[in-house]
NUPA-867034 format. One line per field, with one value per residue (C-alpha): residue number from 1; x, y, z. Coordinates in nm, 3 decimals. Example, Ala and Ser with C-alpha at 12.3 -4.5 7.8 and 13.67 -1.06 7.14 Angstrom:
nr <- 1	2 $
px <- 1.230	1.367 $
py <- -0.450	-0.106 $
pz <- 0.780	0.714 $
***
This chain:
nr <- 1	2	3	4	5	6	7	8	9	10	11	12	13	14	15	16	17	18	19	20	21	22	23	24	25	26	27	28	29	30	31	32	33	34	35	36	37	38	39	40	41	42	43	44	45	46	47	48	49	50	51	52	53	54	55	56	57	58	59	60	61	62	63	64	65	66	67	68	69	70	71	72	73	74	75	76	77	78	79	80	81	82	83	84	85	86	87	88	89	90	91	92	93	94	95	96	97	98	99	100	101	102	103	104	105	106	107	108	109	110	111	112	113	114	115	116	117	118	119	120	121	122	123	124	125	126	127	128	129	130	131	132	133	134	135	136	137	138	139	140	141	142	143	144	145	146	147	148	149	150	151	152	153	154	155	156	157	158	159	160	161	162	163	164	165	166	167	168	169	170	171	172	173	174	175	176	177	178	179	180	181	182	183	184	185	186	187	188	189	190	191	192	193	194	195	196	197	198	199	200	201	202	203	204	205	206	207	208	209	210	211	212	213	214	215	216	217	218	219	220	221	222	223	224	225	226	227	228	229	230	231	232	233	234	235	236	237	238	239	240	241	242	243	244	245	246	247	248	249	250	251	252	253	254	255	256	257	258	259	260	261	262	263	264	265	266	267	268	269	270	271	272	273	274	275	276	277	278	279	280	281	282	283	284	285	286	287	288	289	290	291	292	293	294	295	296	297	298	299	300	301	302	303	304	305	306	307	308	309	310	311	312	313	314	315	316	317	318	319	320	321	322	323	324	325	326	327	328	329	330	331	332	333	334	335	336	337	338	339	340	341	342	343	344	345	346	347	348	349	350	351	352	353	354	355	356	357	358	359	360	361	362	363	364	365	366	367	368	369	370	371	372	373	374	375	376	377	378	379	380	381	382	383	384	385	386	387	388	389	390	391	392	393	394	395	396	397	398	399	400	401	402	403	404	405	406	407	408	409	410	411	412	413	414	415	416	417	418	419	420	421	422	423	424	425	426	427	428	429	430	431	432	433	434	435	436	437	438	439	440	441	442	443	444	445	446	447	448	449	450	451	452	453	454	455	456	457	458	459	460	461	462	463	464	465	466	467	468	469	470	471	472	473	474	475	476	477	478	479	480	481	482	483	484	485	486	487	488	489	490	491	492	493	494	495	496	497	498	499	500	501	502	503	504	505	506	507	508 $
px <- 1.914	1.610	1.379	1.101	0.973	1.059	0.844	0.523	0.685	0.610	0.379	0.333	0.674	0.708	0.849	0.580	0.598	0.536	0.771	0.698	0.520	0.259	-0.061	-0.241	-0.217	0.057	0.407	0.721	0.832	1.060	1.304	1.740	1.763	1.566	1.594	2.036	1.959	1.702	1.975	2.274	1.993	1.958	2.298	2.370	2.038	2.174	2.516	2.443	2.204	2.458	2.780	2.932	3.113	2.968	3.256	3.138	2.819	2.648	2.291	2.079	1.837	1.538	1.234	0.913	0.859	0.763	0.891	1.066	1.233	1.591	1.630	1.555	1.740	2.023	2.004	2.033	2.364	2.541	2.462	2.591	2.881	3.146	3.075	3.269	2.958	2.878	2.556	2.443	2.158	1.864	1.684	1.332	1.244	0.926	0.918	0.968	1.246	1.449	1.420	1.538	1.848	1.949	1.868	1.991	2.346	2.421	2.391	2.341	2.302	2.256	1.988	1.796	1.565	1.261	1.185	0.834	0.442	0.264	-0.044	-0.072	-0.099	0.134	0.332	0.369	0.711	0.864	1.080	1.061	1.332	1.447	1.723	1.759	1.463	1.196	1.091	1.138	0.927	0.707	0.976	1.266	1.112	1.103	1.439	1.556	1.404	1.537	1.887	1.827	1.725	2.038	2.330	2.572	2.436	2.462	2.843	2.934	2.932	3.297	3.357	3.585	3.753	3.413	3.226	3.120	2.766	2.715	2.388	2.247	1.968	1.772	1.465	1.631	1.740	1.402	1.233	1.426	1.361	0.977	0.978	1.190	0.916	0.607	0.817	0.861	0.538	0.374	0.572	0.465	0.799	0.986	0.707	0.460	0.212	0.208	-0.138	-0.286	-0.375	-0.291	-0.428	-0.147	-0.263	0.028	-0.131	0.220	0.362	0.666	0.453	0.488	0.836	0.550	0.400	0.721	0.980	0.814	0.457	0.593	0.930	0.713	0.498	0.206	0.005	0.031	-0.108	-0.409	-0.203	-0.279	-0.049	0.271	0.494	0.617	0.454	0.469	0.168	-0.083	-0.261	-0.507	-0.626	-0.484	-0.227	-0.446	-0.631	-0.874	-0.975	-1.300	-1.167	-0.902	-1.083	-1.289	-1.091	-0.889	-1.214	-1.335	-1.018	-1.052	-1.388	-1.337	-0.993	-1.183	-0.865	-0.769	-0.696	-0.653	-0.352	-0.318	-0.106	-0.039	0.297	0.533	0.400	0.352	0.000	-0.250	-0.563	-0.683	-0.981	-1.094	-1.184	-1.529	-1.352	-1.495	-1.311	-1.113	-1.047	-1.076	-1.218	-1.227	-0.836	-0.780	-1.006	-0.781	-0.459	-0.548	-0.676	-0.366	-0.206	-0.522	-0.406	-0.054	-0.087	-0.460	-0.538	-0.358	-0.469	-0.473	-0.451	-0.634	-0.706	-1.039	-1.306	-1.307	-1.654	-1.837	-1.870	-1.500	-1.462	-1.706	-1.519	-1.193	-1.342	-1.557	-1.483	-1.079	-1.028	-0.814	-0.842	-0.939	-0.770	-0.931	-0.696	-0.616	-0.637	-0.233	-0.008	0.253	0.017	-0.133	0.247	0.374	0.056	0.103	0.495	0.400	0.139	0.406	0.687	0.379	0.389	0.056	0.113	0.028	0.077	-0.047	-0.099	-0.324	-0.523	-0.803	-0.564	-0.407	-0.104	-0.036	0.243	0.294	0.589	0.675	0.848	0.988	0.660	0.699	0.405	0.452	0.220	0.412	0.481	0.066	0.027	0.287	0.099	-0.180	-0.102	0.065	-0.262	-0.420	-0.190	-0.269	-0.649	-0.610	-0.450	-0.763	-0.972	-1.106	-1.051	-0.899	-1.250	-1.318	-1.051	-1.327	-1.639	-1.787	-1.765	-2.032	-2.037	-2.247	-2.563	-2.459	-2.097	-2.045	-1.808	-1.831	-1.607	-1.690	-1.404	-1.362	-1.367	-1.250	-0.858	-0.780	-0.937	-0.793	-0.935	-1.273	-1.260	-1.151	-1.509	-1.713	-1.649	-1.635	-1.978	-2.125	-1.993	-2.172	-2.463	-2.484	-2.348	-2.636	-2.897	-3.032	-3.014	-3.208	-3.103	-2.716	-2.439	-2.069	-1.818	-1.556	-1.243	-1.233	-0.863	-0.991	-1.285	-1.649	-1.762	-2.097	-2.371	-2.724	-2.984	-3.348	-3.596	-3.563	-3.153	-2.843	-2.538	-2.268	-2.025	-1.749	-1.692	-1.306	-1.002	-0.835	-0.474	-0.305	-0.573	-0.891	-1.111	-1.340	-1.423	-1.753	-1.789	-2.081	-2.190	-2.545	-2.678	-3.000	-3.074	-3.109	-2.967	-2.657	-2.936	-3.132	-2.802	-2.731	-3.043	-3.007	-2.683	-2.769	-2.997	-2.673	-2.410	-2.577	-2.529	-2.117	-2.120	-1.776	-1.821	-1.916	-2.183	-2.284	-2.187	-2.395 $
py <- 0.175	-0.029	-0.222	-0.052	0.248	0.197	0.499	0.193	0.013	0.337	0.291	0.619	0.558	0.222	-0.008	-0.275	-0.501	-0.846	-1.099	-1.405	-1.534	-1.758	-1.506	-1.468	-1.145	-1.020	-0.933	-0.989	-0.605	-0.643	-0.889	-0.928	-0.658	-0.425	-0.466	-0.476	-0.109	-0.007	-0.074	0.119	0.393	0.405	0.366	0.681	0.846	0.699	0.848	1.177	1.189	1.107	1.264	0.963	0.741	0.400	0.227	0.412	0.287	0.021	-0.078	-0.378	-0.601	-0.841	-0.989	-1.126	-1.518	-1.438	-1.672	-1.432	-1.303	-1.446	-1.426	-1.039	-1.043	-1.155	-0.952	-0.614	-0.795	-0.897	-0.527	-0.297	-0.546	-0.435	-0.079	-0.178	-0.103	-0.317	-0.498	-0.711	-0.959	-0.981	-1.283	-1.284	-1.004	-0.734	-0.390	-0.219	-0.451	-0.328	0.019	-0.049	-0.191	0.202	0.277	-0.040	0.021	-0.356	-0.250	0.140	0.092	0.392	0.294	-0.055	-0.205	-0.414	-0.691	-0.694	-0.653	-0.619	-0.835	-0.809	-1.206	-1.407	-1.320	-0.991	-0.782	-0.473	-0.295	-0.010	0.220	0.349	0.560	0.671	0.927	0.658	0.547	0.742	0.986	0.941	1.194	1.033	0.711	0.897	1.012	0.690	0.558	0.811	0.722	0.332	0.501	0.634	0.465	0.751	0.771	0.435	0.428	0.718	0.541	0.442	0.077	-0.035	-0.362	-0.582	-0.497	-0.787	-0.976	-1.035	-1.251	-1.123	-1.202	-0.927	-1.065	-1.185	-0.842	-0.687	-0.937	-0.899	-0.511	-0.570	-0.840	-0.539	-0.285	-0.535	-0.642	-0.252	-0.178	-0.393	-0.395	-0.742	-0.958	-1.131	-1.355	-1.071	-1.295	-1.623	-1.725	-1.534	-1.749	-1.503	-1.624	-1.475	-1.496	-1.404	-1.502	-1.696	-1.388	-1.270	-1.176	-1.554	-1.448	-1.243	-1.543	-1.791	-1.468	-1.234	-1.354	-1.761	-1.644	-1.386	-1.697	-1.681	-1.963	-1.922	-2.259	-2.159	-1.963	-1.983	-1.955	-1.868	-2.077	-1.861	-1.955	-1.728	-1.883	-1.773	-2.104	-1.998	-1.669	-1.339	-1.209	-0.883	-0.773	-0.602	-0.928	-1.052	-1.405	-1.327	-1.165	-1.448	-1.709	-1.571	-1.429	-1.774	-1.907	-1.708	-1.803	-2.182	-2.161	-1.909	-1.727	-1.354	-1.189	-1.242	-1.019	-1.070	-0.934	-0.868	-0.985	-0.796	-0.643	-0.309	-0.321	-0.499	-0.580	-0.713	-0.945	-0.911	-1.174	-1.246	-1.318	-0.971	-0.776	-0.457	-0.381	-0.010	0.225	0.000	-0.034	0.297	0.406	0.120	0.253	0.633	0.489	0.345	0.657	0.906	0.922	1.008	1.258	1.409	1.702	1.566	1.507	1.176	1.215	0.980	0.859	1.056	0.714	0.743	0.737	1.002	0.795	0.765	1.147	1.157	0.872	1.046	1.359	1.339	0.989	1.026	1.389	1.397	1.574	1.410	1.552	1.364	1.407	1.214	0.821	0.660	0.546	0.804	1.117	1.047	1.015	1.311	1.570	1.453	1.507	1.871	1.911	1.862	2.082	2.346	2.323	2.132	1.775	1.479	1.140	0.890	0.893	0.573	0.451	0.221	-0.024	-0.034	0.131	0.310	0.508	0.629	0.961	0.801	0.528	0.704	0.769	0.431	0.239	-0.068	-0.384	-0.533	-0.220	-0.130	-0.519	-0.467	-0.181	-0.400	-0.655	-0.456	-0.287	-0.656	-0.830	-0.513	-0.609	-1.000	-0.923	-0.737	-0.984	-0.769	-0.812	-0.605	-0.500	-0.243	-0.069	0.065	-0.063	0.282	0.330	0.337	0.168	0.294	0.091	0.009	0.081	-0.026	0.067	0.051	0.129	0.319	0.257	0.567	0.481	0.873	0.901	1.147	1.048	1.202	1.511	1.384	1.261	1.596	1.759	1.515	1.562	1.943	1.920	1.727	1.963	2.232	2.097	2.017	2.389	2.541	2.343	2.082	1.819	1.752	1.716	1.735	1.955	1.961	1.861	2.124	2.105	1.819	1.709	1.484	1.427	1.531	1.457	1.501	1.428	1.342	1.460	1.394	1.225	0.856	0.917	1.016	0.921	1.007	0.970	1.020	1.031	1.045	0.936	0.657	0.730	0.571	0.371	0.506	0.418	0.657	0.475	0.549	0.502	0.483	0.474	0.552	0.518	0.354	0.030	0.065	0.429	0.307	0.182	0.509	0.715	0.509	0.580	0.948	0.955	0.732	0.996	1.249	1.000	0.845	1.196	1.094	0.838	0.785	0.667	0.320	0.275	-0.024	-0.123	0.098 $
pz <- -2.706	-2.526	-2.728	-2.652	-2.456	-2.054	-1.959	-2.023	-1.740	-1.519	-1.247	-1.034	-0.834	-0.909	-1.198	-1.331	-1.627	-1.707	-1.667	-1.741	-2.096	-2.128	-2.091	-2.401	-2.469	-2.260	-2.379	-2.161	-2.123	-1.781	-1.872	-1.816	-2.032	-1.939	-1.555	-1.613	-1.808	-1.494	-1.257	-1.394	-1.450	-1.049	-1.011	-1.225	-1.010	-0.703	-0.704	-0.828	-0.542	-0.291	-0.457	-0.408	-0.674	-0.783	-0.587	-0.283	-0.268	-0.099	-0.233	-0.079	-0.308	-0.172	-0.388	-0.287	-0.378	-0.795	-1.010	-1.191	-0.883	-0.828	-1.231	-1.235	-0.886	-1.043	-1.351	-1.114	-0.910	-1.241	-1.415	-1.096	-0.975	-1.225	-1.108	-0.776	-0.518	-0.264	-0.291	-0.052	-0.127	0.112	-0.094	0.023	0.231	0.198	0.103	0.423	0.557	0.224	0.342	0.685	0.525	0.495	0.874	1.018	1.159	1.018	0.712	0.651	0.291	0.047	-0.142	-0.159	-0.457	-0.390	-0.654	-0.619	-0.815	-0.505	-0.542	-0.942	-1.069	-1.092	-1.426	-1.346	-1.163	-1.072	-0.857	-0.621	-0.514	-0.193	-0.069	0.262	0.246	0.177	-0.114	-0.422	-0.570	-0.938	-1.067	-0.950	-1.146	-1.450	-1.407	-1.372	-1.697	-1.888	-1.782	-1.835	-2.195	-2.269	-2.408	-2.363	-1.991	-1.886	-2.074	-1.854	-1.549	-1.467	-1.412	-1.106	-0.944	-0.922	-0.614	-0.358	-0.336	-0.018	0.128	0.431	0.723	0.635	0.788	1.076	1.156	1.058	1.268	1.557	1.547	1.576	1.811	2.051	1.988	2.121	2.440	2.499	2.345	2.604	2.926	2.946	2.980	2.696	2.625	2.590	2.348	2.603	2.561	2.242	1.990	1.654	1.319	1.018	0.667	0.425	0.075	-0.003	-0.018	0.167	0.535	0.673	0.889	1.098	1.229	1.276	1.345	1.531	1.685	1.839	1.942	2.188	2.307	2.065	1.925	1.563	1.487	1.279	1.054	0.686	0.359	0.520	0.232	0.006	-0.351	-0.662	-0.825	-0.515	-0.521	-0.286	-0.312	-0.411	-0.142	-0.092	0.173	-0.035	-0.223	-0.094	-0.109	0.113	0.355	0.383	0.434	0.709	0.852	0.849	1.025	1.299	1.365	1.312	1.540	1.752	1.799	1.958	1.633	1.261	1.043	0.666	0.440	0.069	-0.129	-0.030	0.343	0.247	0.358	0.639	0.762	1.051	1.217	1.541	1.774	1.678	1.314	1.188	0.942	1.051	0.714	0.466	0.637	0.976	0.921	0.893	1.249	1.425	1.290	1.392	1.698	1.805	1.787	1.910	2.276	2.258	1.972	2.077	1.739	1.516	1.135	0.960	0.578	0.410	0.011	-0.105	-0.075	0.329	0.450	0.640	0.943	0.959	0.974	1.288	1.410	1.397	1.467	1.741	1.932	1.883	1.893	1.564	1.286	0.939	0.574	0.275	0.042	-0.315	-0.405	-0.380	-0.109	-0.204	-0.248	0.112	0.221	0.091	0.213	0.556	0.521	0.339	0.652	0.945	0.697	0.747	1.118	1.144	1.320	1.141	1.286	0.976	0.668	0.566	0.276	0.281	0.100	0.420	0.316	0.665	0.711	1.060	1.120	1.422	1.154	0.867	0.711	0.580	0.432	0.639	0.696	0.947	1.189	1.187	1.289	1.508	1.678	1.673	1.828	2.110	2.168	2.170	2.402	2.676	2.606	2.624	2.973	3.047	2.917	2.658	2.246	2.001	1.886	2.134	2.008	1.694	1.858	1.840	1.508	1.273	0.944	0.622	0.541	0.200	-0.027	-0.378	-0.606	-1.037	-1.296	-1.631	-1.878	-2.116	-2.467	-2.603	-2.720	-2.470	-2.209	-1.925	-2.040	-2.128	-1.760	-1.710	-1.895	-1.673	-1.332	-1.471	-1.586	-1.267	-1.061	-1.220	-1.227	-0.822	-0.777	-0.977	-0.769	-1.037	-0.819	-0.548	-0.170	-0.371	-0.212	-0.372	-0.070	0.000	0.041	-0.223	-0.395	-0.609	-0.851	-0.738	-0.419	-0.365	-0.032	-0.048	0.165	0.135	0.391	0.229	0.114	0.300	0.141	-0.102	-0.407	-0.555	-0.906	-1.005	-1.257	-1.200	-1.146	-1.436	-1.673	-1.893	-1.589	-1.381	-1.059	-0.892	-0.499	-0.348	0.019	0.191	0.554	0.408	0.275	-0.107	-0.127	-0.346	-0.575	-0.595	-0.638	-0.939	-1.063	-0.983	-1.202	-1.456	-1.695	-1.623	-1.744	-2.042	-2.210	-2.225	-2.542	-2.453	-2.155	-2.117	-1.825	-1.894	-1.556	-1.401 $
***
């Protein structure tokens, strides 16, 4: 039997733990052990999935540059080996290249494991499981844990000769499969990028093959790049594009270098943001305009899902300017994924499904949440404007942006708190139905939370009031389309809030 109880190591659909000592506070949960157990658990999963026997099987493994990566790495080789499947080691790679290792005819693997946190700091790892549908679902997570919990399950799995561990060019291969889609993306030669100068921030994460393996081999000038050595103690800032630091600095790059564009990544390429050539951020809600965007023409009605904390300006963007259609639907990559699969199972077309994390995952590739294919896309779309001598920032150039956003975070203090999150958002949205507040109307449809738009002469705006999705948090977001609105909302929900004594506003 494990140590301790693997279901805390459950993250949505992912594995996360910590790793490495050292942190005051922080207990190593995801060590040898316990990754060796997690393996043979998706081994078990992976096989009765397929019908096939262990042997049979051929299962790919990559990591991002953690310093606990090529020990837990190991750990998974040395527990499936003796089972007799073929596993074939990518080294470093990123997320989405590990799932390509089951459509890539090199390779055609069964099922693939990502060693990876995403951008969580530097002590911290997990892994995330794909078979040849994607990645796997929250349930197939916790069906895997369970089997890693059980002895008799684990010593049910037959043991065969030892299977191989091969090493292969993953990233070569992955690389050489995007630098194909810009030459045909563009029409533009096999140099395509000859004269761009393209600024790549990869937060010494895995993203830094972008630059060196897929932008300069197609003639681009990548010598203002920033943080492409892999380094799992992120010396320099956080390798997320949501991180204000980060956004800075390679917004500050591109204006110093004055180059075309500006692409940064998080750890393990998943997700993306951009910076246009006046070294302004295309980033949240901007991302996700340029990602439908670059899809709007060639798909005209079709609905982009995204996470609930889009803003209103977005909609009318997508709406009205692009012709699409906008779904709002729930906060995480995989729920945004999986409506906009449900939506085309329906019969209504949808193209992307994005969050403002800039998780974008696009049907045309697998529905996979992919950093590197968006900024693939992008660039594509800016090498046909360079050409023109125009920048990528006309692509969203009519787009409005909200006066003002913030965002706060009220930890609940109550045992259960998911239901006295529950009782809150319950309560709030009674109170706008019955009229109480002012210039307040409840949003409809809503999937998540309360949702709720202000109009009055001095105050347009809105929020949203939710759960977080794992923790005793309720994030409030907050946008208006007048200076100091976010203020007076606060103050507008403030007397209605401090009624909850367990729920600490303090931040408000």
């Amino acid at each position: 039997m494990p140590k301790y109880d693997y279901s805390k190591l459950q993250n949505g659909s992912d594995i996360r733990g910590v790793a490495i000592g050292g942190v005051s506070g922080e207990i190593v949960n995801l060590d040898r052990e316990t990754t060796e157990r997690l393996a043979k658990g998706f081994l078990y999963w992976l096989s009765s999935k397929t019908g096939k026997e262990p042997a049979s099987l051929t299962i790919s493994i990559g990591r991002d540059p953690r310093l606990s990566g090529p020990d837990l790495t190991d750990a998974f080789c040395q527990a499936l080996s003796p089972y007799g499947c073929r596993l074939l080691n990518a080294g470093l790679a990123s997320m989405p290249a590990m799932f390509m290792s089951t459509i890539f005819e090199e390779y055609k693997c069964d099922g693939a494991i990502m060693v990876t946190a995403s951008h969580l700091p530097f002590n911290r790892n997990g892994l995330k499981f794909f078979d040849r549908g994607g990645g796997l679902d929250k349930g197939d997570i916790t069906d895997i844990i369970t089997y890693a919990e059980s002895d008799s399950i684990l010593n049910s799995i037959r043991g065969q000769t030892p299977g191989e561990v091969a090493e292969i060019p993953l990233l070569d291969t992955y690389s050489a499969h995007l630098r194909r889609l810009i030459i045909d993306g563009t029409g533009l030669g096999e140099k395509p990028l000859t004269g761009m100068k393209i600024t790549v921030d990869a937060g010494n994460g895995s993203g830094g093959f972008f630059a060196t393996k897929v932008l300069e081999p197609l003639g681009a000038d990548i010598s203002s790049s920033q943080f492409l050595e892999p380094d799992g103690t992120f010396p320099n800032h956080a390798p997320n594009p949501e991180d204000k630091k980060a956004m800075e600095a390679i917004c500050s790059r591109v204006k110093d270098a004055e180059t075309d564009l500006g692409l940064i990544f998080d750890t393990d390429v998943d997700r993306s943001s951009a910076v246009d050539e006046k070294g302004c951020e295309i980033n949240r809600n901007g991302i996700v305009a340029m990602a439908a965007a670059l899809i709007a023409d060639d798909n005209p009605g079709t609905t982009v899902v995204t996470d609930s904390i889009t803003s209103n300006q977005l909609t009318s963007f997508l709406e009205k300017k692009l012709g699409l259609k906008h779904l709002r639907f729930k906060r995480g990559y995989k729920n945004v994924i999986n409506k906009s699969i449900q939506l085309n199972q329906e019969g209504t077309d949808s193209q992307l499904a994005i969050e403002t994390s800039g998780h974008a995952a696009y049907k045309e590739n697998y529905f996979l949440d992919d950093g590197a294919y968006l900024a693939t896309k992008i660039v594509i779309k800016a090498a046909k404007l360079y050409q023109a001598g125009q920048g990528i920032s006309k692509v969203i150039a009519d787009m409005e942006m909200p006066a003002e956003s913030v965002e706060v975070r009220f930890p609940i203090l109550a045992a259960n708190f998911a239901a006295y999150g529950d009782q809150i958002i319950e309560d709030l949205r009674d109170l706008v139905a019955s009229g109480q507040l002012e210039g307040a109307t409840l949003v409809t449809p809503n999937y998540e939370g309360v949702r709720i738009n202000f109009e009055r002469p001095s105050l347009k705006g809105w929020l949203l009031l939710r759960k977080s999705l794992h923790d005793p948090i309720m994030p409030l977001n907050i946008e208006s389309d007048t200076e100091g609105g976010c203020a007076a909302i606060r103050e507008l929900l403030k007397p209605i809030l401090e009624a909850y004594e367990e729920l600490d506003i303090s931040a408000l």
